[in-house]
N, C-alpha and C positions, 0 to 999 in steps of 0.2 A: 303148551302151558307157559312153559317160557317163552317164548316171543309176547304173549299173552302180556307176561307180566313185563316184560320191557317194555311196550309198548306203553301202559299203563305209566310206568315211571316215567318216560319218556313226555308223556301228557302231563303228569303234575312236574314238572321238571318246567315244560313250556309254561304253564301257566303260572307259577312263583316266580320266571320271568317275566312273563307278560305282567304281573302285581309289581313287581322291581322297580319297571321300565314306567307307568302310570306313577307309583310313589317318587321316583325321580321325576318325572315329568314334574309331578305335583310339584314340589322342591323346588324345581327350575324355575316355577313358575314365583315362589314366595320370594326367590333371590332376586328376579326383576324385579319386584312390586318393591321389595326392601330397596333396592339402589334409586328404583323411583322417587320414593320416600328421601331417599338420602340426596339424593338431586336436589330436590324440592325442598331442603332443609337447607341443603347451602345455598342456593340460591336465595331463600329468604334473611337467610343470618347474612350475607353478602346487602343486599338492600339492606339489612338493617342497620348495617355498620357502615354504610355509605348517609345514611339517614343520619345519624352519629354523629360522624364524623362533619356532615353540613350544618348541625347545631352545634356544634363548637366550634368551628371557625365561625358562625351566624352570634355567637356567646362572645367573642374576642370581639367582634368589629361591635356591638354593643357595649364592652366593657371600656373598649378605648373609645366611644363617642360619647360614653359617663364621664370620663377622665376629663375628655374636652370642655363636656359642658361646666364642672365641677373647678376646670382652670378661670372658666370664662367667669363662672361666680364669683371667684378667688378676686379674680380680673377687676369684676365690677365693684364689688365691696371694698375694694382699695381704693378705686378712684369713688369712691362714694365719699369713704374715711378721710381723701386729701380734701373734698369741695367740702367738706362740714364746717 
Protein backbone atom coordinates (compact mmCIF):
# COMPACT_ATOMS: atom_id res chain seq x y z
CA UNK A 1 0.00 0.00 0.00
CA UNK A 2 2.60 2.20 0.52
CA UNK A 3 4.75 2.00 -2.32
CA UNK A 4 1.29 2.21 -3.85
CA UNK A 5 0.89 5.50 -2.43
CA UNK A 6 4.50 6.82 -3.23
CA UNK A 7 4.35 5.91 -6.23
CA UNK A 8 1.15 7.86 -6.77
CA UNK A 9 2.71 10.99 -5.16
CA UNK A 10 5.69 10.54 -7.04
CA UNK A 11 3.28 10.97 -10.36
CA UNK A 12 1.40 13.94 -9.37
CA UNK A 13 4.84 15.32 -8.05
CA UNK A 14 6.03 14.67 -11.97
CA UNK A 15 3.25 16.09 -13.42
CA UNK A 16 2.99 19.73 -11.49
CA UNK A 17 6.46 19.63 -12.70
CA UNK A 18 6.00 18.79 -16.08
CA UNK A 19 2.72 22.08 -15.68
CA UNK A 20 5.92 24.19 -14.05
CA UNK A 21 8.13 23.45 -16.79
CA UNK A 22 5.20 24.27 -20.00
CA UNK A 23 4.17 27.47 -17.72
CA UNK A 24 7.77 28.52 -17.88
CA UNK A 25 8.24 27.71 -21.11
CA UNK A 26 5.08 29.74 -21.83
CA UNK A 27 6.96 32.71 -19.93
CA UNK A 28 9.89 32.29 -21.81
CA UNK A 29 8.29 32.41 -24.63
CA UNK A 30 6.21 36.09 -23.78
CA UNK A 31 9.75 37.48 -22.58
CA UNK A 32 11.19 36.98 -26.24
CA UNK A 33 8.02 38.27 -27.96
CA UNK A 34 8.36 41.47 -25.25
CA UNK A 35 12.17 42.19 -26.08
CA UNK A 36 11.14 41.73 -29.75
CA UNK A 37 8.50 44.24 -29.19
CA UNK A 38 10.99 46.32 -27.36
CA UNK A 39 13.67 46.02 -30.28
CA UNK A 40 11.21 46.98 -32.63
CA UNK A 41 10.30 50.21 -30.54
CA UNK A 42 13.78 51.47 -30.43
CA UNK A 43 14.66 50.82 -33.45
CA UNK A 44 11.64 52.85 -34.77
CA UNK A 45 11.93 55.91 -31.98
CA UNK A 46 15.79 55.74 -33.32
CA UNK A 47 14.50 56.50 -37.16
CA UNK A 48 12.28 58.63 -35.75
CA UNK A 49 14.63 60.89 -34.22
CA UNK A 50 17.01 60.59 -36.98
CA UNK A 51 13.96 61.75 -39.08
CA UNK A 52 13.84 64.82 -36.45
CA UNK A 53 16.66 65.54 -36.29
CA UNK A 54 17.10 65.82 -40.52
CA UNK A 55 14.08 68.34 -40.40
CA UNK A 56 15.67 70.74 -38.31
CA UNK A 57 18.80 70.98 -39.45
CA UNK A 58 16.62 70.88 -43.29
CA UNK A 59 14.48 73.99 -40.81
CA UNK A 60 17.97 76.01 -40.17
CA UNK A 61 19.39 75.86 -43.81
CA UNK A 62 15.65 77.21 -44.73
CA UNK A 63 15.55 79.71 -42.07
CA UNK A 64 19.04 81.16 -43.09
CA UNK A 65 18.06 81.11 -47.03
CA UNK A 66 14.77 83.42 -45.67
CA UNK A 67 17.40 85.60 -43.86
CA UNK A 68 19.22 85.87 -47.20
CA UNK A 69 16.51 86.39 -49.25
CA UNK A 70 14.84 89.05 -46.67
CA UNK A 71 18.71 90.74 -46.82
CA UNK A 72 18.60 90.73 -50.52
CA UNK A 73 15.02 92.60 -50.31
CA UNK A 74 16.53 95.04 -47.67
CA UNK A 75 19.31 95.23 -50.48
CA UNK A 76 16.95 96.03 -53.29
CA UNK A 77 14.54 98.45 -51.71
CA UNK A 78 17.57 100.69 -50.82
CA UNK A 79 18.90 100.84 -54.01
CA UNK A 80 15.48 101.42 -55.30
CA UNK A 81 15.04 104.38 -52.54
CA UNK A 82 18.71 105.91 -53.79
CA UNK A 83 17.55 105.72 -57.84
CA UNK A 84 14.01 107.43 -56.92
Amino acid sequence: MKDSACLKRINNIDKTIAKKRAELDEINDQIIEMRDKKTKLEQAFYEQTESKNMLQDEIEVLKAELEELRNEKNDMASLIEDFS
